[in-house]
PQR file of N, CA, C, O and H, with PARSE charges and radii, in Angstrom:
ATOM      1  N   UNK A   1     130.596 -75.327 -65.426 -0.4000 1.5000
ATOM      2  CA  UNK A   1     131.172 -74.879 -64.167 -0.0000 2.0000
ATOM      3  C   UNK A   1     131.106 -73.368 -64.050  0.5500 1.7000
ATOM      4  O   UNK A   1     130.980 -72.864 -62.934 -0.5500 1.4000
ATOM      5  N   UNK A   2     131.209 -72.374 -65.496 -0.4000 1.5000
ATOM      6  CA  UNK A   2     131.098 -71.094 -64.880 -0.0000 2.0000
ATOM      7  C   UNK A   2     129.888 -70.586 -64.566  0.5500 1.7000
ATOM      8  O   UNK A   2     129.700 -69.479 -64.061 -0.5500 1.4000
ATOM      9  H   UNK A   2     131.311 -72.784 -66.403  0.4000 1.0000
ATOM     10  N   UNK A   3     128.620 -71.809 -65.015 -0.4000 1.5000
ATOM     11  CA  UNK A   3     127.253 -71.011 -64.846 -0.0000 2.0000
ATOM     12  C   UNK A   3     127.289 -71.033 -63.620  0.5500 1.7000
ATOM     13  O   UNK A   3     126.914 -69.980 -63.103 -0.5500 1.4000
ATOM     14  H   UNK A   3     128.773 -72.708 -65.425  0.4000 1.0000
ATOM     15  N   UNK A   4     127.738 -72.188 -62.627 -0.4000 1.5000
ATOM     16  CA  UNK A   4     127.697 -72.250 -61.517 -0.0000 2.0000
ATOM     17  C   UNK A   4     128.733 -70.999 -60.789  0.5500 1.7000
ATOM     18  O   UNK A   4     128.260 -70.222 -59.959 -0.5500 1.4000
ATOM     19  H   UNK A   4     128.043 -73.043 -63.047  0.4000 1.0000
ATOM     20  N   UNK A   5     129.676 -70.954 -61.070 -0.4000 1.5000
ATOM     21  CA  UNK A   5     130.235 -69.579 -60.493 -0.0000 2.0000
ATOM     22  C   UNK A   5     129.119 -68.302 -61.033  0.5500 1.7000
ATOM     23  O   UNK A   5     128.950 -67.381 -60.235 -0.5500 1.4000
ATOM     24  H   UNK A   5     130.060 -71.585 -61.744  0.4000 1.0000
ATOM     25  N   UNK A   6     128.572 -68.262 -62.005 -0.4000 1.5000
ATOM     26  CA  UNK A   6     128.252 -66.818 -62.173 -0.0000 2.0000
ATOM     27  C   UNK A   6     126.628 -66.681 -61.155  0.5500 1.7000
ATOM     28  O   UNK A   6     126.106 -65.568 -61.091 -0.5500 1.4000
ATOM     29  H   UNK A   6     128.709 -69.011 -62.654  0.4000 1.0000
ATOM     30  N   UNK A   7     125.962 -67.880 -60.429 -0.4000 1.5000
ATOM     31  CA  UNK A   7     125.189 -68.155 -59.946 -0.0000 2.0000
ATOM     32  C   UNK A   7     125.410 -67.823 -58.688  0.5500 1.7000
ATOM     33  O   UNK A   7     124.793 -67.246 -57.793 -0.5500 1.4000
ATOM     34  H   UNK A   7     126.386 -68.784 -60.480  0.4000 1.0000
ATOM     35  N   UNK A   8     126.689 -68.449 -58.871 -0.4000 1.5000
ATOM     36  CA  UNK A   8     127.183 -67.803 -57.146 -0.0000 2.0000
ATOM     37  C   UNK A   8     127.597 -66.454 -57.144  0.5500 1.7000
ATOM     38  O   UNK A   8     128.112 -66.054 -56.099 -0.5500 1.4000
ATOM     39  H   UNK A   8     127.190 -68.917 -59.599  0.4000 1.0000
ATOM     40  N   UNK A   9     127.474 -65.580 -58.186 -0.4000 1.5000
ATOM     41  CA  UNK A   9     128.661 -64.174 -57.595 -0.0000 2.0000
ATOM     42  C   UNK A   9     127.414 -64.018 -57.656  0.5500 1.7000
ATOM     43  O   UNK A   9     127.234 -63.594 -56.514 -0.5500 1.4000
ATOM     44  H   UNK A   9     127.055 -65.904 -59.035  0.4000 1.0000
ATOM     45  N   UNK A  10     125.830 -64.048 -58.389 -0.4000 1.5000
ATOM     46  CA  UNK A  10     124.888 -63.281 -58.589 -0.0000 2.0000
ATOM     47  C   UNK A  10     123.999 -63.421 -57.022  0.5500 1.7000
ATOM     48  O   UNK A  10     123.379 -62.565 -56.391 -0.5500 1.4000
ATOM     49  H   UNK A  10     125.977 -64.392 -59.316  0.4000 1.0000
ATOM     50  N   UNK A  11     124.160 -64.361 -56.840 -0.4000 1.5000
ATOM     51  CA  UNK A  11     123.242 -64.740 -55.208 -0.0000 2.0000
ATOM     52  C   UNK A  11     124.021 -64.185 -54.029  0.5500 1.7000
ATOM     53  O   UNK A  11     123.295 -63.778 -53.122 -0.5500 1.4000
ATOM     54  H   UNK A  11     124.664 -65.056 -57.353  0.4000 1.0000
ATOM     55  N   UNK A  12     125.068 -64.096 -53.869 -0.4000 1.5000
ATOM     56  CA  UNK A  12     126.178 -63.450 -52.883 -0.0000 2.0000
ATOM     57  C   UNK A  12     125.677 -62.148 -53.004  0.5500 1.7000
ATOM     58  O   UNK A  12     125.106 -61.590 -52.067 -0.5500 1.4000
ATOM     59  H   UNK A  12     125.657 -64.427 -54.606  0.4000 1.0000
ATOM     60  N   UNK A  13     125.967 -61.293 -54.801 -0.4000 1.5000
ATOM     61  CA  UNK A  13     125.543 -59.640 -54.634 -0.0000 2.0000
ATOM     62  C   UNK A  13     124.316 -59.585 -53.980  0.5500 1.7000
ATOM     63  O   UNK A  13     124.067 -58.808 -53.058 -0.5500 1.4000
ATOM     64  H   UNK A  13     126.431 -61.746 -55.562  0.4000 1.0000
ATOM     65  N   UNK A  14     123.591 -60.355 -54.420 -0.4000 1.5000
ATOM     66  CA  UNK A  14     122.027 -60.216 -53.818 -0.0000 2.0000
ATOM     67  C   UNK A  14     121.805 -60.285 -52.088  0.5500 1.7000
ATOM     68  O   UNK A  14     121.003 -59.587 -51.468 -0.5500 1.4000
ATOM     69  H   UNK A  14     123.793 -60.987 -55.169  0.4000 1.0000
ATOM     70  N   UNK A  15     122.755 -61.337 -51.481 -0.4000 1.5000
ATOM     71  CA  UNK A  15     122.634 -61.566 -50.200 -0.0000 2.0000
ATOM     72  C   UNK A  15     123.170 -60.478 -49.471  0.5500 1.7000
ATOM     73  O   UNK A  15     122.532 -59.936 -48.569 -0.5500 1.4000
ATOM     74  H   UNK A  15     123.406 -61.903 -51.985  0.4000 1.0000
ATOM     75  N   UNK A  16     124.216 -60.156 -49.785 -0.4000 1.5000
ATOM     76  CA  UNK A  16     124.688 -59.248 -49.199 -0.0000 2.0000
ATOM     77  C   UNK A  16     124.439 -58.003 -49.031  0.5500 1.7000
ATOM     78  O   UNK A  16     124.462 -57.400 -47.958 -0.5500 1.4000
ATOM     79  H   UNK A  16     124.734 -60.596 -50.518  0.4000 1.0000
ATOM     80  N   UNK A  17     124.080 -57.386 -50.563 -0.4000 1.5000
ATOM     81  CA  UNK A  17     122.852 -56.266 -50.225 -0.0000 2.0000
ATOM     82  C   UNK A  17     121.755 -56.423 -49.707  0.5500 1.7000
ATOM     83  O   UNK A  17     121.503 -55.404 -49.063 -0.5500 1.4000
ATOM     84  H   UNK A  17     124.061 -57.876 -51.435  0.4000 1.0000
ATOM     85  N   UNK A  18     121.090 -57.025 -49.646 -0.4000 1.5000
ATOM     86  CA  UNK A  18     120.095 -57.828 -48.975 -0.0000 2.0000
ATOM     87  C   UNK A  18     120.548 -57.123 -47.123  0.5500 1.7000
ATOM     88  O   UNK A  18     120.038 -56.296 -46.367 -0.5500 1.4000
ATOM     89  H   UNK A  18     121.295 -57.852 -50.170  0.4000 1.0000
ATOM     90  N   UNK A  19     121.506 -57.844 -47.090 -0.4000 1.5000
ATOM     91  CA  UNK A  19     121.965 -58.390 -45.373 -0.0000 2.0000
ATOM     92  C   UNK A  19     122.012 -56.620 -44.720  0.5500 1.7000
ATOM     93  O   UNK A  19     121.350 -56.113 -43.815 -0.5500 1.4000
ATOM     94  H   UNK A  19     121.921 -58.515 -47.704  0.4000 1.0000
ATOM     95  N   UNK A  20     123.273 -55.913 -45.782 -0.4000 1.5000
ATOM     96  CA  UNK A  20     122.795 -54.709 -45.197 -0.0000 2.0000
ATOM     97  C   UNK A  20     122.074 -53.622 -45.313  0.5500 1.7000
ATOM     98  O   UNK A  20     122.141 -52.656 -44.553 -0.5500 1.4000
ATOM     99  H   UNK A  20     123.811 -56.326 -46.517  0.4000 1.0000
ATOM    100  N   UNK A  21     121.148 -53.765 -46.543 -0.4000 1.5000
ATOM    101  CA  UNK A  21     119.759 -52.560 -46.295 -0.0000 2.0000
ATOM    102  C   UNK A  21     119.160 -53.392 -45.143  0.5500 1.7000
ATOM    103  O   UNK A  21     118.775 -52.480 -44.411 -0.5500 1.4000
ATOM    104  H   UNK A  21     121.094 -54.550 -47.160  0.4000 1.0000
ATOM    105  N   UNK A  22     118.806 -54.639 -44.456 -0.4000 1.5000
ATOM    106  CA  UNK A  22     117.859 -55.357 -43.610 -0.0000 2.0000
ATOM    107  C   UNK A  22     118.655 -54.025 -42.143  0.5500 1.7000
ATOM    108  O   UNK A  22     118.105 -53.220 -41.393 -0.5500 1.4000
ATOM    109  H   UNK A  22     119.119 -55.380 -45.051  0.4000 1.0000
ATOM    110  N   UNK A  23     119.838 -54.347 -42.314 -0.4000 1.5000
ATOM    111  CA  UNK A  23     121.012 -53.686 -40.972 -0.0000 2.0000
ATOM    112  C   UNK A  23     120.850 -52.103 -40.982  0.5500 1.7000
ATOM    113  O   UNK A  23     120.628 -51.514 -39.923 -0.5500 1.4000
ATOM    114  H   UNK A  23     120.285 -55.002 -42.923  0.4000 1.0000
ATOM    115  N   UNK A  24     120.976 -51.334 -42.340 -0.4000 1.5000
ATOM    116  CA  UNK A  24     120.651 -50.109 -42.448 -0.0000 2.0000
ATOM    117  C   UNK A  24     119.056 -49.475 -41.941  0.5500 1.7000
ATOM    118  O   UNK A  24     118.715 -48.372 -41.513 -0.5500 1.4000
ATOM    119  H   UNK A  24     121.156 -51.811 -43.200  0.4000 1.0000
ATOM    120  N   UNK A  25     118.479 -50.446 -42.155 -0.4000 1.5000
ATOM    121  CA  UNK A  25     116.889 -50.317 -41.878 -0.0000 2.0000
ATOM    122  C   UNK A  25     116.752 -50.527 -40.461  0.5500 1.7000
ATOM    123  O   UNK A  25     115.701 -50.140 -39.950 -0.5500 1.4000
ATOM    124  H   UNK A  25     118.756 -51.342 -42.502  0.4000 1.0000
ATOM    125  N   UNK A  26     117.311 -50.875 -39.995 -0.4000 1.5000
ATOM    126  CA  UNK A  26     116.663 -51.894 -38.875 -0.0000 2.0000
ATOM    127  C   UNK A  26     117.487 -50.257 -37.833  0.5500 1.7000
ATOM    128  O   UNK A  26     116.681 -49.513 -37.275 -0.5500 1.4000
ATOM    129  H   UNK A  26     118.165 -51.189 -40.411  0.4000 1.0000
ATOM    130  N   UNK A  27     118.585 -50.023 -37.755 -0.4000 1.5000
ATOM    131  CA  UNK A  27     119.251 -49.121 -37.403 -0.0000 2.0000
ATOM    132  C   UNK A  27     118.783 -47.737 -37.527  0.5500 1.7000
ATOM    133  O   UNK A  27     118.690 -46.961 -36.577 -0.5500 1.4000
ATOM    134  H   UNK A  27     119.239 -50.628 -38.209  0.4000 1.0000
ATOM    135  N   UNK A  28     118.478 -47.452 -38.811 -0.4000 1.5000
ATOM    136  CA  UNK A  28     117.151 -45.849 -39.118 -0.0000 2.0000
ATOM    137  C   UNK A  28     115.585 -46.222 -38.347  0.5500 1.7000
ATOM    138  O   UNK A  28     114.814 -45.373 -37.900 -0.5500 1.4000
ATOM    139  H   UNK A  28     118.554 -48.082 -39.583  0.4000 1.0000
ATOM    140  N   UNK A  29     115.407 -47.468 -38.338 -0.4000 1.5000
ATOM    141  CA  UNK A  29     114.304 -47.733 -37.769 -0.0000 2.0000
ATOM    142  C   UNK A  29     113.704 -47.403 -36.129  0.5500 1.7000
ATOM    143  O   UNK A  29     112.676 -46.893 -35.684 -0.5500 1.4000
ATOM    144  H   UNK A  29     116.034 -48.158 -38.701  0.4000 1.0000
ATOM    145  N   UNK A  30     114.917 -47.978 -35.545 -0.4000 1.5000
ATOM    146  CA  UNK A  30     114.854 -47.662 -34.110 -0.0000 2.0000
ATOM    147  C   UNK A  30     115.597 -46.145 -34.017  0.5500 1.7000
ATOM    148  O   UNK A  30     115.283 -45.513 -33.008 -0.5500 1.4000
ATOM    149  H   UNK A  30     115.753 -48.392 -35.906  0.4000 1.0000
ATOM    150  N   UNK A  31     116.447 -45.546 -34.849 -0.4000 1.5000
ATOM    151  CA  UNK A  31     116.556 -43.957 -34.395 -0.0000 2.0000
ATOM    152  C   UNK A  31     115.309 -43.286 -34.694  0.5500 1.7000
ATOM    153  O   UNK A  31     115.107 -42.406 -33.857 -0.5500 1.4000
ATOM    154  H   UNK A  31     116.702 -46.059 -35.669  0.4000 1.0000
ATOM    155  N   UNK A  32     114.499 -43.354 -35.468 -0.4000 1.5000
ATOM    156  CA  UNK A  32     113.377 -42.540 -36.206 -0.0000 2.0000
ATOM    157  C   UNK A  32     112.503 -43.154 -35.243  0.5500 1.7000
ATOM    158  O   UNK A  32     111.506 -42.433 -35.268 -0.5500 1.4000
ATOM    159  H   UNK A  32     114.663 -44.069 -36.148  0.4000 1.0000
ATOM    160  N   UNK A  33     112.432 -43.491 -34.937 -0.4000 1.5000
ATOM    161  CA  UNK A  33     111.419 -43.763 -33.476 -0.0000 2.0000
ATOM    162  C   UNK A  33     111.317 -43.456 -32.563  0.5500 1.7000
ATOM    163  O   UNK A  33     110.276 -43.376 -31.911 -0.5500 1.4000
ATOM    164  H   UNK A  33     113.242 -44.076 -34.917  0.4000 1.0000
ATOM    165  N   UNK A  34     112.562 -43.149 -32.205 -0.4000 1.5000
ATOM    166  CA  UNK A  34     113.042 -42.103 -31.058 -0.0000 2.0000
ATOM    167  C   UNK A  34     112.993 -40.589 -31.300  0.5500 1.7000
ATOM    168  O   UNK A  34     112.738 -39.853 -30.346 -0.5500 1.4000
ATOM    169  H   UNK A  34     113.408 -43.213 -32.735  0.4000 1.0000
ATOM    170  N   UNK A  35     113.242 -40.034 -32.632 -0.4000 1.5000
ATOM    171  CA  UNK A  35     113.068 -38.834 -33.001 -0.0000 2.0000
ATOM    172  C   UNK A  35     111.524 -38.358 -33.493  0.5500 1.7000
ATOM    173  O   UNK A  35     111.191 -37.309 -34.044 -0.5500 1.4000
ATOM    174  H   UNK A  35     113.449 -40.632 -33.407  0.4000 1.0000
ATOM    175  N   UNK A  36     110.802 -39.377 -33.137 -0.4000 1.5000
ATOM    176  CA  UNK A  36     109.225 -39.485 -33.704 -0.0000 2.0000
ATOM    177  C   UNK A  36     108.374 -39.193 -32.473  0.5500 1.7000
ATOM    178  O   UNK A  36     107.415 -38.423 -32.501 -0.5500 1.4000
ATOM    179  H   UNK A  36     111.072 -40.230 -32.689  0.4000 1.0000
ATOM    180  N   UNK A  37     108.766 -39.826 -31.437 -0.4000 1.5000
ATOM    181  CA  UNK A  37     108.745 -39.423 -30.505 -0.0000 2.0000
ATOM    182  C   UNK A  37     108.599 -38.166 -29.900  0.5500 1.7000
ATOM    183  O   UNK A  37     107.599 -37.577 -29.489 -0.5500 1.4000
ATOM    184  H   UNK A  37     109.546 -40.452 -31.415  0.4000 1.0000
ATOM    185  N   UNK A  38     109.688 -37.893 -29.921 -0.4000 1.5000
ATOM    186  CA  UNK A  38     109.877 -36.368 -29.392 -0.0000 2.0000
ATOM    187  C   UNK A  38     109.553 -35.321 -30.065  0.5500 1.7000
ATOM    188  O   UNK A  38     109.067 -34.290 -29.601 -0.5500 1.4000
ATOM    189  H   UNK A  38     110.500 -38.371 -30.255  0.4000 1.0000
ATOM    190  N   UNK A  39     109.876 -35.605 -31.459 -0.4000 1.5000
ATOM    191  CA  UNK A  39     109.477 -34.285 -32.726 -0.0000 2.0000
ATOM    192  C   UNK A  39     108.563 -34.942 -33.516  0.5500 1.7000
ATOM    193  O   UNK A  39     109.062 -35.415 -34.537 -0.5500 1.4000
ATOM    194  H   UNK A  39     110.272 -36.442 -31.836  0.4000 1.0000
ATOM    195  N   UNK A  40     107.412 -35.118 -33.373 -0.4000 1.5000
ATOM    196  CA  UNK A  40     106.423 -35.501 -34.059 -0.0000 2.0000
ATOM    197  C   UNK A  40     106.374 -34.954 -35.981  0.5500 1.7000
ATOM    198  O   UNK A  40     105.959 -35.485 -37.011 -0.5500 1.4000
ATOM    199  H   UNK A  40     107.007 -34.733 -32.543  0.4000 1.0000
ATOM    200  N   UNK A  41     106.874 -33.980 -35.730 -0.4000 1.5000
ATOM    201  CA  UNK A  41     106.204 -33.305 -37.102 -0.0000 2.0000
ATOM    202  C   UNK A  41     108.055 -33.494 -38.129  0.5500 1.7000
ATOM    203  O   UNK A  41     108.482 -32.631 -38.896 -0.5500 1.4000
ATOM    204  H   UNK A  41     107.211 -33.548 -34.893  0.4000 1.0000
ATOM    205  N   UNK A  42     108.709 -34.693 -37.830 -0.4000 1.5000
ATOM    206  CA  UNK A  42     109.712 -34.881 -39.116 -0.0000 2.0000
ATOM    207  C   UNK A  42     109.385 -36.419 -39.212  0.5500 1.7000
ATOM    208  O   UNK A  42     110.157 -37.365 -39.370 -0.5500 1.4000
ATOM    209  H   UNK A  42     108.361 -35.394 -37.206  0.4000 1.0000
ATOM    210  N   UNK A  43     107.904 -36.391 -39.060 -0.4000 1.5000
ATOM    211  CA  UNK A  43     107.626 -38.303 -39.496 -0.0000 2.0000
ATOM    212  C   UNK A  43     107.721 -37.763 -41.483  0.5500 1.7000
ATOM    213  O   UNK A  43     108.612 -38.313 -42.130 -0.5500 1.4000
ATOM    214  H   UNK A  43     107.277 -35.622 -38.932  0.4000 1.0000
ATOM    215  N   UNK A  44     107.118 -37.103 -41.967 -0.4000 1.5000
ATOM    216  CA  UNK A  44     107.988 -37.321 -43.434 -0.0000 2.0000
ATOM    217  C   UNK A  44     109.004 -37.284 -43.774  0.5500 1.7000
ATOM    218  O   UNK A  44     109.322 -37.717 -44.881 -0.5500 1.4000
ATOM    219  H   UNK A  44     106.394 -36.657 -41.441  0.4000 1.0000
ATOM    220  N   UNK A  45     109.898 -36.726 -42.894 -0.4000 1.5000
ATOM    221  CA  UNK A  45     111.614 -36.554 -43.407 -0.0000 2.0000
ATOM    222  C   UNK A  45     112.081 -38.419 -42.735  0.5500 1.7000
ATOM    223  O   UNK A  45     112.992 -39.077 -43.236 -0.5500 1.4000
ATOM    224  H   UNK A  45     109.639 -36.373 -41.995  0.4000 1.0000
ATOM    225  N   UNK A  46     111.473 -38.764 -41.925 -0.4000 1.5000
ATOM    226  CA  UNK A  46     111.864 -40.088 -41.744 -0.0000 2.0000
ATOM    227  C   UNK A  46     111.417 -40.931 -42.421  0.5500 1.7000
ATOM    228  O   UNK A  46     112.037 -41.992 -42.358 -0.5500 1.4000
ATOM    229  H   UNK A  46     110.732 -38.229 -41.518  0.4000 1.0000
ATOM    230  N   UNK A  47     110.434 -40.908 -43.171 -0.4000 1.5000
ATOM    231  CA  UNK A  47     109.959 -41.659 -44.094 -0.0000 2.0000
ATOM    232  C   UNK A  47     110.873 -41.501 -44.910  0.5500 1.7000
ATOM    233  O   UNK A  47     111.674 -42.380 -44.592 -0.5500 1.4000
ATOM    234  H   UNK A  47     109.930 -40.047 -43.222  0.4000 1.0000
ATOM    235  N   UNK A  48     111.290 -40.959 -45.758 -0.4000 1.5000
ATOM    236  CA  UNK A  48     112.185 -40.789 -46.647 -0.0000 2.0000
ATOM    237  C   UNK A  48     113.592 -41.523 -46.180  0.5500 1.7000
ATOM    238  O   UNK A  48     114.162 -42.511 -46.642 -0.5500 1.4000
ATOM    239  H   UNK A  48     110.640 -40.245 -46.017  0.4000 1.0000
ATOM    240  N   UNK A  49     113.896 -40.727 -45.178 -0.4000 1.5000
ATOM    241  CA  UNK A  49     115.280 -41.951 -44.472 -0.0000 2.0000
ATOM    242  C   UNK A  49     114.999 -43.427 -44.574  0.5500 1.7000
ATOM    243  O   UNK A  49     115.888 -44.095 -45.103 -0.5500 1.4000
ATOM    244  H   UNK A  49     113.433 -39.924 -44.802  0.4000 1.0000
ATOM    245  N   UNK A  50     114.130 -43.928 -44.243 -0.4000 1.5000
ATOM    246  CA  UNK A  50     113.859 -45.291 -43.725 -0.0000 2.0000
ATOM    247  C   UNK A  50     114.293 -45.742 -45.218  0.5500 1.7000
ATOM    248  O   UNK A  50     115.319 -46.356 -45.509 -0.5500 1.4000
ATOM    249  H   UNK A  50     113.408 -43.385 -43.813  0.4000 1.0000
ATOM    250  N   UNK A  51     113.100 -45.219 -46.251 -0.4000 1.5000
ATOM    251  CA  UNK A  51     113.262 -45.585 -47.843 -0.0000 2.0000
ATOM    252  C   UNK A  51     114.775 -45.796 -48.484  0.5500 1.7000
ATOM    253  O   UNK A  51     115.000 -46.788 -49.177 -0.5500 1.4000
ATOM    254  H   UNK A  51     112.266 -44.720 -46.015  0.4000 1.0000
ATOM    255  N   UNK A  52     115.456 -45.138 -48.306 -0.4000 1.5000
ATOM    256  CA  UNK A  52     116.407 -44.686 -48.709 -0.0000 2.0000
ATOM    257  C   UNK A  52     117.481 -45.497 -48.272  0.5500 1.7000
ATOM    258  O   UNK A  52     118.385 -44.662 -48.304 -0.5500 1.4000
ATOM    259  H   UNK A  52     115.273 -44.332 -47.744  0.4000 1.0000
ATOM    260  N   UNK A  53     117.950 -46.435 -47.926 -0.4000 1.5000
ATOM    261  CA  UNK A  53     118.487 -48.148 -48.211 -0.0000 2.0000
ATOM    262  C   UNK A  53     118.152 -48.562 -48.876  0.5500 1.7000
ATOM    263  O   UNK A  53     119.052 -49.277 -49.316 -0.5500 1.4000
ATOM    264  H   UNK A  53     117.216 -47.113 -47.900  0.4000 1.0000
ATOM    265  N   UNK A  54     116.746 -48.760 -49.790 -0.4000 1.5000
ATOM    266  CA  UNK A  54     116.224 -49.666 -49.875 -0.0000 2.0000
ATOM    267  C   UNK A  54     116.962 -49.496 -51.650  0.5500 1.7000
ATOM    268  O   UNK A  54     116.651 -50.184 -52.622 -0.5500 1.4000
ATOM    269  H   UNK A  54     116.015 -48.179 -49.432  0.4000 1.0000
ATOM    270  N   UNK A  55     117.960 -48.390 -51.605 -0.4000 1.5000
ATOM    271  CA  UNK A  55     118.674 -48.121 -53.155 -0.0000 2.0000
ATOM    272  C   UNK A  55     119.789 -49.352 -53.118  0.5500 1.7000
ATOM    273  O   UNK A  55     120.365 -49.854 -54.083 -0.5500 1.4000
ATOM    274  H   UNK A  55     118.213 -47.831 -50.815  0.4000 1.0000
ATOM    275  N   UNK A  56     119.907 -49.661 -51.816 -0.4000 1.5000
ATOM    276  CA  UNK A  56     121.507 -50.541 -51.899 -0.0000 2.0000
ATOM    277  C   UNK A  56     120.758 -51.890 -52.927  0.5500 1.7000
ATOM    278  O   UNK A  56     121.083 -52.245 -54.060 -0.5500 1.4000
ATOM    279  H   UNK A  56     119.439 -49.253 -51.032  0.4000 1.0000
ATOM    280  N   UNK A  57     119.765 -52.375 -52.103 -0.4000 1.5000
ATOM    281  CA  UNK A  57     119.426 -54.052 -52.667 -0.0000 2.0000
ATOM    282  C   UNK A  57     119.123 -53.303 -54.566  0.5500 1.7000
ATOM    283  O   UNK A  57     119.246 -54.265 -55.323 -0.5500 1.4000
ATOM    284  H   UNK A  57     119.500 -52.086 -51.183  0.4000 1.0000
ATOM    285  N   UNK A  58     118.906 -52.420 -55.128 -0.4000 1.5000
ATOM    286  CA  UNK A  58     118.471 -52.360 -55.937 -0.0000 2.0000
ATOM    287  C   UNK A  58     120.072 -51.982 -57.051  0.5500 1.7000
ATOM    288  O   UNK A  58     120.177 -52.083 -58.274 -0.5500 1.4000
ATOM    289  H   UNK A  58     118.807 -51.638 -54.513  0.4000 1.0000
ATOM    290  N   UNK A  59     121.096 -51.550 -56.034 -0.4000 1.5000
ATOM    291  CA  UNK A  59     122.176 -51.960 -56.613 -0.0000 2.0000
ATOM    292  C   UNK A  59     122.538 -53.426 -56.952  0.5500 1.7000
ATOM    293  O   UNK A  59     123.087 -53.885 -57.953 -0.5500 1.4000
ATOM    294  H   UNK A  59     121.010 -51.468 -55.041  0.4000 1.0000
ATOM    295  N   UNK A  60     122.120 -53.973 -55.939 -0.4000 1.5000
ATOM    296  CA  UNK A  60     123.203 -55.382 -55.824 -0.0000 2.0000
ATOM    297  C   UNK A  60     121.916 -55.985 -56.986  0.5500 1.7000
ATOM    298  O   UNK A  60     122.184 -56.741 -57.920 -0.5500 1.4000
ATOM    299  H   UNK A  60     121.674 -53.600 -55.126  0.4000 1.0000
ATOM    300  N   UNK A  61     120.712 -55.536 -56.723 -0.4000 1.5000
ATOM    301  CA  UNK A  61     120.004 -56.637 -58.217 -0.0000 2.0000
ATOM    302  C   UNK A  61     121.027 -56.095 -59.254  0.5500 1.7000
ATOM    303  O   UNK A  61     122.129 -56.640 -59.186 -0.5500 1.4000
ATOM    304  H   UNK A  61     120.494 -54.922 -55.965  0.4000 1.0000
ATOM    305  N   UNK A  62     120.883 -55.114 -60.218 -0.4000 1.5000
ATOM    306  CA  UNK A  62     121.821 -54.347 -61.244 -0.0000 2.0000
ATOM    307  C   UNK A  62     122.879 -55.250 -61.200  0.5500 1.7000
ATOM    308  O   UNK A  62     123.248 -55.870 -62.197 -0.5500 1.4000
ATOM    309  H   UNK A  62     119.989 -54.670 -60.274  0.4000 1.0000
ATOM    310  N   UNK A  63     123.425 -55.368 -60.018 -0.4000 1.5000
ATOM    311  CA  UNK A  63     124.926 -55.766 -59.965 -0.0000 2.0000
ATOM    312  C   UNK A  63     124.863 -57.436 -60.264  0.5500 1.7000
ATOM    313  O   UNK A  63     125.600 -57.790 -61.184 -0.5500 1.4000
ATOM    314  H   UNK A  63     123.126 -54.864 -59.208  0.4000 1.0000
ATOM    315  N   UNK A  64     124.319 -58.177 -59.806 -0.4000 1.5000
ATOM    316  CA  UNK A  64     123.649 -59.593 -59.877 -0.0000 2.0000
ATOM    317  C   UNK A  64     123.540 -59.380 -61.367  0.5500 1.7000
ATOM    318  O   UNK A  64     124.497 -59.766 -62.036 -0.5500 1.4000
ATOM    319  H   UNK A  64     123.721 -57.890 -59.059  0.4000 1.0000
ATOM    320  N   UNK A  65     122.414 -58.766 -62.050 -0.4000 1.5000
ATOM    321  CA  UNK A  65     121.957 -58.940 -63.406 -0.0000 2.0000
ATOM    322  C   UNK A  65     123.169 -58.694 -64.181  0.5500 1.7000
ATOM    323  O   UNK A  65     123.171 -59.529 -65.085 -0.5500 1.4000
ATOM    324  H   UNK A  65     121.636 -58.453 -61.506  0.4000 1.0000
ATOM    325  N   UNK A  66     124.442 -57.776 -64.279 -0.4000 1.5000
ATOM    326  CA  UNK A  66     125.579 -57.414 -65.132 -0.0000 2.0000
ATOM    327  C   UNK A  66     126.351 -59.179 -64.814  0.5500 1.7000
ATOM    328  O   UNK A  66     126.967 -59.871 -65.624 -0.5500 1.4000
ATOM    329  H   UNK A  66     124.441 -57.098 -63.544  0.4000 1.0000
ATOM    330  N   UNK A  67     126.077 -59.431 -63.625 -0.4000 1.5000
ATOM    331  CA  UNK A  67     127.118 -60.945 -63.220 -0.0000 2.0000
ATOM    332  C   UNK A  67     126.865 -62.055 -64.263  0.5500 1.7000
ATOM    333  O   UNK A  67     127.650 -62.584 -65.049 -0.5500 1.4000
ATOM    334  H   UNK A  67     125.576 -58.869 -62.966  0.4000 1.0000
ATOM    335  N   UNK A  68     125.332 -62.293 -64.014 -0.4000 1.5000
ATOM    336  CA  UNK A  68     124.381 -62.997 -65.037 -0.0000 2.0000
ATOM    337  C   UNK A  68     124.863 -63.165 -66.491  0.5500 1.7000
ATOM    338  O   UNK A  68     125.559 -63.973 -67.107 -0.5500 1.4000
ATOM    339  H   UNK A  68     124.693 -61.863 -63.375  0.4000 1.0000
ATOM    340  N   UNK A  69     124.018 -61.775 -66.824 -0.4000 1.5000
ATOM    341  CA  UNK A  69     124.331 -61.430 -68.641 -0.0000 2.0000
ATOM    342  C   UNK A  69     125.677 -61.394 -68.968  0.5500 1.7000
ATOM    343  O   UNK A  69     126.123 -62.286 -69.689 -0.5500 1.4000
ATOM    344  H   UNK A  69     123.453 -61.119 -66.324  0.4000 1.0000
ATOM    345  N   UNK A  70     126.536 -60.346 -68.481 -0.4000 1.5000
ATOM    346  CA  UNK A  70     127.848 -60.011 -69.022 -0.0000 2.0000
ATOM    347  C   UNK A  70     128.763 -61.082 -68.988  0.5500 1.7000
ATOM    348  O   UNK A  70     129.396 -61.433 -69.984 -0.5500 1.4000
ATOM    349  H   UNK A  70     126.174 -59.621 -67.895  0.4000 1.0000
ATOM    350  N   UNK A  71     128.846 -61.540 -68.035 -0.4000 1.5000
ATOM    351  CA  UNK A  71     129.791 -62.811 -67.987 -0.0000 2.0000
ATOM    352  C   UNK A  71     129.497 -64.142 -68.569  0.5500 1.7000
ATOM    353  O   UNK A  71     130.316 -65.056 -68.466 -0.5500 1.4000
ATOM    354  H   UNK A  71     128.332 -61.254 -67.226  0.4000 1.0000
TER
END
């Protein structure tokens, strides 16, 4: 029964980071489009923005994997 709980806290961390880098992205996505637009020359500083969610899901793996092993 606890593999099954530790299955579930590990797929939840995952979903949920998951759910909001998809929301964080999706949100930098359509502003940097608009600022791409108009100021052509900060498409690398938006590149970098856009990237830069993409640290949350790589928490929640970490966080998933400590759920896994440690427990």
């Amino acid at each position: 029964m606890l593999t099954l709980y530790k299955a579930l806290g590990a797929a939840l961390a995952i979903g949920f980071a998951a759910f909001a880098t998809a929301l964080a992205q999706s949100r930098i996505g359509a502003a940097a489009s608009g600022a791409l637009a108009e100021k052509p020359e900060v498409g690398g500083t938006l590149i970098v923005l856009e990237a830069l969610p993409e640290t949350i899901i790589i928490l929640g793996f970490v966080i998933a994997l400590l759920i896994i092993v440690m427990l």
